[in-house]
C-alpha positions in Angstrom: 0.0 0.0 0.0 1.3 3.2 -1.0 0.3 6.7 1.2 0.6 10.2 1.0 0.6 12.5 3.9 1.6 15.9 5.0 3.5 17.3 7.3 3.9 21.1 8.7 3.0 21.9 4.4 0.0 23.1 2.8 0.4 20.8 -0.4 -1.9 18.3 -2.2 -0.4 15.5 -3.8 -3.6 15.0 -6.4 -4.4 11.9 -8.8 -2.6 9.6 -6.2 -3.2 6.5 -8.2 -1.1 7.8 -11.0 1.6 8.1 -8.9 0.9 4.7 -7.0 0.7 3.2 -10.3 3.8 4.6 -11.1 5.7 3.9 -8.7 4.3 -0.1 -8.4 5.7 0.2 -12.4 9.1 1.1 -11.5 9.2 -1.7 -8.5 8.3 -4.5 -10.9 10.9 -3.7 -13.1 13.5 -4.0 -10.6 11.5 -7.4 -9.7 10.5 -5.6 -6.3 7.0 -5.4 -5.0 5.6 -2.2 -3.2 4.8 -3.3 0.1 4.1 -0.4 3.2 5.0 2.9 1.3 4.6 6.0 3.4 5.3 9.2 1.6 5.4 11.9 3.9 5.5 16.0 2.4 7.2 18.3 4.3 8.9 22.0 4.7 12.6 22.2 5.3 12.5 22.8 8.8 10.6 19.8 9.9 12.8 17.6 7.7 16.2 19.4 9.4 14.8 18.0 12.5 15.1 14.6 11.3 18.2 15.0 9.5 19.9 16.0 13.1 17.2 13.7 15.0 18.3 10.6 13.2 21.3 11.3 10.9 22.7 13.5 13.1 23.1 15.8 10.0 23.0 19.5 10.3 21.6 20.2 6.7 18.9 20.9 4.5 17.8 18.0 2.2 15.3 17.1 0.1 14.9 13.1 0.6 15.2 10.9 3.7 14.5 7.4 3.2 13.9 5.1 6.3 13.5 1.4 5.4 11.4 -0.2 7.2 11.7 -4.2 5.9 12.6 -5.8 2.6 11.4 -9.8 2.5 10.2 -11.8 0.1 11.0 -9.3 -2.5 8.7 -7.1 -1.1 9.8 -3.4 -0.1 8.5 -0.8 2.8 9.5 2.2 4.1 9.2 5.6 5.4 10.0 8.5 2.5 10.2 12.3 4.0 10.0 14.6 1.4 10.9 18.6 1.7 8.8 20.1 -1.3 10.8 23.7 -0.3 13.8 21.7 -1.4 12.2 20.4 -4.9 11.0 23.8 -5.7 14.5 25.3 -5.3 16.0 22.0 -6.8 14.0 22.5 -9.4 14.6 26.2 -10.3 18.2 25.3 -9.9 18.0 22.4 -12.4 15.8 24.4 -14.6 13.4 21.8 -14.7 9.5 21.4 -13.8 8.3 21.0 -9.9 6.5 17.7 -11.0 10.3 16.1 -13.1 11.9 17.2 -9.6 8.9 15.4 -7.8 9.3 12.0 -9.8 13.5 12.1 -9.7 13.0 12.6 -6.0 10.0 10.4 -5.3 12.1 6.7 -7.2 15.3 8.0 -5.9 13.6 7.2 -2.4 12.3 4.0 -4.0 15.8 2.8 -5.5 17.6 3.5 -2.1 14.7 1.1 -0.8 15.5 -1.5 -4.1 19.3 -1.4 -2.6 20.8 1.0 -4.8 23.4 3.6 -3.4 25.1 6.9 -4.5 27.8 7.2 -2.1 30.2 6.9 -5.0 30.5 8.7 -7.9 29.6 5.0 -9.7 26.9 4.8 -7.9 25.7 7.9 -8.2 25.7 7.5 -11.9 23.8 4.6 -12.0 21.3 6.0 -9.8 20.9 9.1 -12.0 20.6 6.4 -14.9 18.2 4.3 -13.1 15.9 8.0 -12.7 15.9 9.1 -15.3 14.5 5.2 -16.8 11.8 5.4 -14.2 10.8 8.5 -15.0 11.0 8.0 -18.6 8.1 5.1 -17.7 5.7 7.6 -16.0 3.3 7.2 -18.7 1.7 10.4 -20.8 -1.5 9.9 -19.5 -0.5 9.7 -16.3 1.1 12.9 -16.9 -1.6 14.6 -18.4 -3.8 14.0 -15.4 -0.8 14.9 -13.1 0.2 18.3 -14.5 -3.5 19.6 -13.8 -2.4 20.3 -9.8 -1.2 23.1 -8.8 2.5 23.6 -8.0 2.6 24.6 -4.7 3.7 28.6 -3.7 4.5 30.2 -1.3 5.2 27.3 1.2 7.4 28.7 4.3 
């Protein structure tokens, strides 16, 4: 079961089942099953907390993944998302909110699968593996997707 919730943000994640679909898409590939996935949308400051709560990490980021069990084949997790860090991330990348969104979104996913960027071979192959899920989010998925509103204004 994949869920979406918020957290100290007003944002929407709409047409949820694209995105679940998605996402279910990507773990299949990788011969994975979604098990318990538990998005959770954020600002920056409340995912600093858990950076220096749990990482002991003093910084701003836009992703941290907790695992929570991988049997069977099966995958589940916690995935804290700072949408203040996609906007910027996006503006910086001169890309869409929603392309930030999905890199960010399966980058949560493939750390889940088992795949790292630590090194800089690793990081390639992550940025490879991205950009070949996102490639997969389907155009109609996408057409119903890009109706939201990107969220503003979200200090």
């Amino acid at each position: 079961m994949i869920l979406f919730f918020t957290e100290e943000i007003d944002f929407q994640l709409l047409r949820k089942n694209s995105w679940k679909n998605w996402i279910k898409d990507v773990c299949n590939i990788h011969g994975i099953k979604a098990g318990e996935l538990n998005y959770i949308f954020c600002n920056d400051d409340y995912l600093l907390k858990i950076n220096r709560q749990y990482l002991d990490h003093d910084y701003f980021t836009d992703i941290i993944t907790f695992p929570s069990d991988i049997e069977d084949g099966i995958i589940s997790g916690d995935l804290f998302i700072s949408i203040e860090r996609i906007l910027d991330h996006a503006e910086l990348n001169n890309c869409s909110f929603f392309e930030e969104l999905k890199r960010v979104m399966i980058h949560g996913v493939l750390h889940l699968i088992g795949y790292g960027d630590k090194t800089e071979i690793e990081s390639k192959k992550m940025r490879d593996l991205e950009k070949d899920a996102m490639f997969m989010f389907h155009v109609e998925h996408e057409k119903e997707v890009y109706k939201e509103n990107v969220p503003r204004g979200t200090k």
